[in-house]
C-alpha positions, -999 to +999 in steps of 0.1 A: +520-143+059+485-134+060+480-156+024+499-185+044+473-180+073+442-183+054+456-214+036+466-232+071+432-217+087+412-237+054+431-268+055+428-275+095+393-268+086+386-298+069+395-321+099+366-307+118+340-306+088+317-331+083+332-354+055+299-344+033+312-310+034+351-311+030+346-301-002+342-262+005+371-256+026+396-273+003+379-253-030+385-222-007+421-232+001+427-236-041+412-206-049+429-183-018+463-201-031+452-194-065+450-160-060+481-155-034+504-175-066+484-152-091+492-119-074+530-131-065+537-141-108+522-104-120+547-087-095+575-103-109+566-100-143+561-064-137+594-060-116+614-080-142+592-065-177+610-041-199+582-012-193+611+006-174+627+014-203+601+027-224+605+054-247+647+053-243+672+039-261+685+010-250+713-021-256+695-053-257+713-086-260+693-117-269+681-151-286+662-151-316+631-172-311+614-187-342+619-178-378+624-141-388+600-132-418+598-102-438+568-086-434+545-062-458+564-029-451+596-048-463+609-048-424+629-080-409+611-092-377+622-113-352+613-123-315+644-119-287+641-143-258+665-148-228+669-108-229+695-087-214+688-045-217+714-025-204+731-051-187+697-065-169+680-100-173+645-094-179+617-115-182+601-100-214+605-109-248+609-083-274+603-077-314+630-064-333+623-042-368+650-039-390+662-039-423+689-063-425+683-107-430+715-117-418+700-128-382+690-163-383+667-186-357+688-194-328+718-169-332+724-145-304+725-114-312+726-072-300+707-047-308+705-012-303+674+008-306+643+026-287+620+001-269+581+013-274+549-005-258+527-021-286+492-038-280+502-070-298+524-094-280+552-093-268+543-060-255+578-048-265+591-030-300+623-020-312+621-005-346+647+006-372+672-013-349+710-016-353+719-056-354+750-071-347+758-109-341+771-119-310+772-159-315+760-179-350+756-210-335+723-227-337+706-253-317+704-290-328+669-287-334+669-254-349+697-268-374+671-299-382+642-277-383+661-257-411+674-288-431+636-301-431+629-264-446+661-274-475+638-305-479+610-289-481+619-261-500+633-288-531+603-311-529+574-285-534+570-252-554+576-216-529+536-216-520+532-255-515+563-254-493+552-227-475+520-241-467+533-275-459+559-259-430+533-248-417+508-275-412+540-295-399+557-270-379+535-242-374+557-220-395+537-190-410+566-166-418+573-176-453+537-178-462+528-153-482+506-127-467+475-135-493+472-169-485+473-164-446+442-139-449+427-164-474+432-187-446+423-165-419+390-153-435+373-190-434+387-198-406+412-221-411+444-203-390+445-232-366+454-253-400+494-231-405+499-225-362+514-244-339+485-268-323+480-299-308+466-314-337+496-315-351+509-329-323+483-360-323+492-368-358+526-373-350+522-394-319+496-412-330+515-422-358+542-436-344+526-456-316+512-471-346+544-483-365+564-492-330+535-503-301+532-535-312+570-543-319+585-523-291+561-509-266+589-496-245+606-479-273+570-462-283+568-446-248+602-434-249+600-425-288+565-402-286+578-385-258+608-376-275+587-367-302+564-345-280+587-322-260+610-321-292+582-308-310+570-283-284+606-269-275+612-265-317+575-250-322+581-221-293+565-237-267+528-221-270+501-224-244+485-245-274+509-268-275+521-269-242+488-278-232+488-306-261+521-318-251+509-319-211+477-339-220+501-364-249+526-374-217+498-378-189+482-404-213+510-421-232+523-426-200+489-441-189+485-462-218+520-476-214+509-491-179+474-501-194+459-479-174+428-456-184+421-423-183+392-400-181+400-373-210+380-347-186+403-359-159+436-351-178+420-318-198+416-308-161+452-318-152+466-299-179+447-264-170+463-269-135+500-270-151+495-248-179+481-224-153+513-233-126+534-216-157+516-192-162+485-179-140+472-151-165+469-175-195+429-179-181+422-142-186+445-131-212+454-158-235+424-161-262+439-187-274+442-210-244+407-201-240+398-214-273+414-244-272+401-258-239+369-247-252+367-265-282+381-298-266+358-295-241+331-290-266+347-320-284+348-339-252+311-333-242+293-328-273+308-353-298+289-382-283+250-363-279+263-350-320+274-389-332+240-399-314+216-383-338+235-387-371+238-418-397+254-449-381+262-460-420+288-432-422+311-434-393+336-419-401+318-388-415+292-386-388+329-386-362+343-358-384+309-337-383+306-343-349+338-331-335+336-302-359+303-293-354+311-299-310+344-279-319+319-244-330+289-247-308+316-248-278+334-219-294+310-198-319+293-176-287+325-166-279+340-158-306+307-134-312+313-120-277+355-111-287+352-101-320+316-093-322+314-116-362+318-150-372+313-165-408+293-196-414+320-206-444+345-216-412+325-249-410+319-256-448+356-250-450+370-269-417+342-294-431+360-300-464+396-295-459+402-310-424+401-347-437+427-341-465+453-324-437+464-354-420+476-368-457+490-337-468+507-338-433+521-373-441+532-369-476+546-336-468+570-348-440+583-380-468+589-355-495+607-332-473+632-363-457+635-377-496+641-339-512+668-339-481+690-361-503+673-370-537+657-338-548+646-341-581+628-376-572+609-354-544+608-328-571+594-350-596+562-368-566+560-331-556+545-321-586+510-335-576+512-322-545+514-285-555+483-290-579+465-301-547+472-271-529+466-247-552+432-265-560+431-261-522+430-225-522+414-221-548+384-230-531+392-212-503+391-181-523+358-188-535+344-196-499+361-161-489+341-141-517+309-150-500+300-124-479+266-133-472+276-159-453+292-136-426+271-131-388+273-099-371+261-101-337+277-091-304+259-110-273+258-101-240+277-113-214+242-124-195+233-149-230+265-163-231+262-172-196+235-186-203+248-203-232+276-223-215+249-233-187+226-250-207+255-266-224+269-275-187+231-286-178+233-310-212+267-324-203+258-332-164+222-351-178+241-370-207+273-381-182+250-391-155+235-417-179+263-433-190+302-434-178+329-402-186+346-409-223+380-426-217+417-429-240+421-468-239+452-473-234+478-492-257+477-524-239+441-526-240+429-519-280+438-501-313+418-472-304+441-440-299+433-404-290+423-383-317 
């Protein structure tokens, strides 16, 4: 009640404030509501957590959610969703150790085991458990997502196939540990997880092959795609915010309307943040990624400015990559207190080829679906590439000298992000915010 008060109290207040200045009480009303919805989701994630049970053995009946992996102690992960613990619905999720692969994606399942607190998500760990199947029954998508795998899995050698689930799907557990801290260590993890570049690829390649035929059928085919996507990958505050920002402006472009990218980036942290409140102070992730768009959104143009006009396409790749690390770089120093240069050189170099390897991936997979040895046989090249691919990578990761070991303060990255603010307000003052033409209006998509 008092929360409701100091909501009403702010509101009526802008009916007797000078227009000029209606700004303040509504921003107060936001944040007081902000911090009333805020306070209301971390009691009922602590009322309906599994910390009760902490330290005891316990029955816990659930969904496996994504694909179980083996991992370097020669344990059998997987994530539970939708849990039940000791007959209880609970709002946590919970990882499950054990020794046996019969559990697949999608099967429900019951284990029995002692829950203990980790520091990794999801909070919640059940090793050496006992398994048993409740229901084998998979998903549609699930059952698609693992016949793409069968695809996948004929066209391309094991690394090659492991590599191209993940740039497609975000699937990391049957890449082989190696190559994801080869990956990791020049900073190309983004590449194998789920994000919304993946996402844009997809979209944007469809609009292409159906806006000009059936513009209806587009709309109605990318945002299939989209949520199909999202519900498949997981459902990550990556690409949840990817998928949010896809639908505001497909849905735009399909009425040949316009829309201001900062407009719909700031749309999207208001639903991501309706989900889930805490994402702003404890999802590094979801801090990245609105970073670097931001970055992208702000920067890109000042970046393209200064570099050669007779490269276009270069100078746009440089500049979102190079927007992409000033926006991110200070934090990253502040987190983790390192960063290695080689992350550009190697973002630099392998980002263009991604998008192919994206699209020839996905073909090979549908054709080694039903003609294997022809995807086989065009796979071939493929697997060269890759392994020329991280080959380099391995050489980038031997040079140390390239690494940067400094650990701001919080006053210099404060600083930081307002003289980048300071350089955004003087450069969008000049000239009008960057907008997604829509459809209707020109070839030019979202990137």
């Amino acid at each position: 009640m008092y929360w409701l008060f100091f909501i009403l109290l702010g509101a009526l207040s802008c009916f007797v404030i000078n227009k000029k200045f209606r700004i303040l009480p509504l921003a107060l009303v936001f944040i007081i509501f902000g911090a009333a919805y805020t306070t209301n989701y971390i009691n009922y994630q602590m009322d309906s957590s599994a910390s009760q049970y902490n330290y005891k053995k316990v029955i816990v009946e659930g969904t496996i959610k994504g694909d179980p992996y083996w991992d370097k102690d020669k344990n059998y992960v997987f994530l539970l969703s939708n849990v039940v613990i000791n007959g209880d619905s609970k709002s946590s999720e919970v990882r499950v150790k054990t020794f046996s692969s019969a559990a697949k994606e999608g099967y429900r399942v019951r284990v029995e085991g002692k829950v203990f607190p980790i520091m990794a998500r999801p909070k919640y760990q059940i090793s050496y458990a006992k398994v048993g199947i409740i229901n084998f029954s998979q998903p549609p998508l699930v059952r698609a997502k693992q016949t793409f795998y069968l695809g996948a899995d004929r066209a391309f050698n094991g690394d090659t196939s492991a590599f191209m689930k993940g740039i497609l799907v975000g699937s990391r557990s049957s890449l082989p540990q190696p190559l994801q801290d080869t990956l990791s260590s020049v900073g190309l993890s983004h590449v194998v997880a789920v994000s919304g570049y993946n996402l844009t690829i997809l979209v944007v390649l469809l609009a292409r092959l159906l806006k000009k035929r059936w513009l209806w059928g587009s709309l109605v085919a990318s945002l299939l795609l989209v949520w199909s996507f999202t519900i498949l990958t997981g459902m990550s505050a990556s690409i949840m915010r990817a998928a949010i920002m896809a639908t505001v402006f497909l849905i735009a472009s399909y009425y040949g309307k316009q829309v201001s990218v900062l407009a719909c980036l700031a749309l999207t942290a208001l639903v991501t943040l309706l989900i889930n409140p805490t994402l702003a102070v404890q999802d590094i992730g979801w801090q990245l990624s609105f970073l670097s768009l931001t970055g992208i959104v702000v920067l890109s143009p000042i970046v393209v400015s200064i570099l050669p006009k007779k490269t276009k396409l270069l100078s746009e790749l440089v500049a979102i990559t190079l927007s992409a690390q000033i926006a991110t770089v200070p934090y990253l120093l502040y987190i983790f207190g390192g960063y290695s240069v080689v992350a550009l050189i190697a973002n630099l170099a392998i980002m263009p080829i991604i998008p192919i390897l994206m699209l020839l991936g996905f073909g090979l997979a549908i054709v080694g679906i039903f003609l294997p040895n022809i995807a086989y046989l065009f796979g071939a090249p493929i697997n060269k590439l890759v392994a020329l691919i991280f080959s380099f990578l391995e050489y980038l990761k031997l040079q140390e000298n390239f690494q940067m070991v400094i650990s701001p303060s919080i006053a210099s990255l404060v600083f930081w992000y307002a003289c980048l603010l300071v350089l955004a307000l003087i450069t969008y003052n000049k000239k009008p915010p960057l907008e997604l033409v829509s459809f209707q209006s020109g070839e030019q998509l979202v990137r």
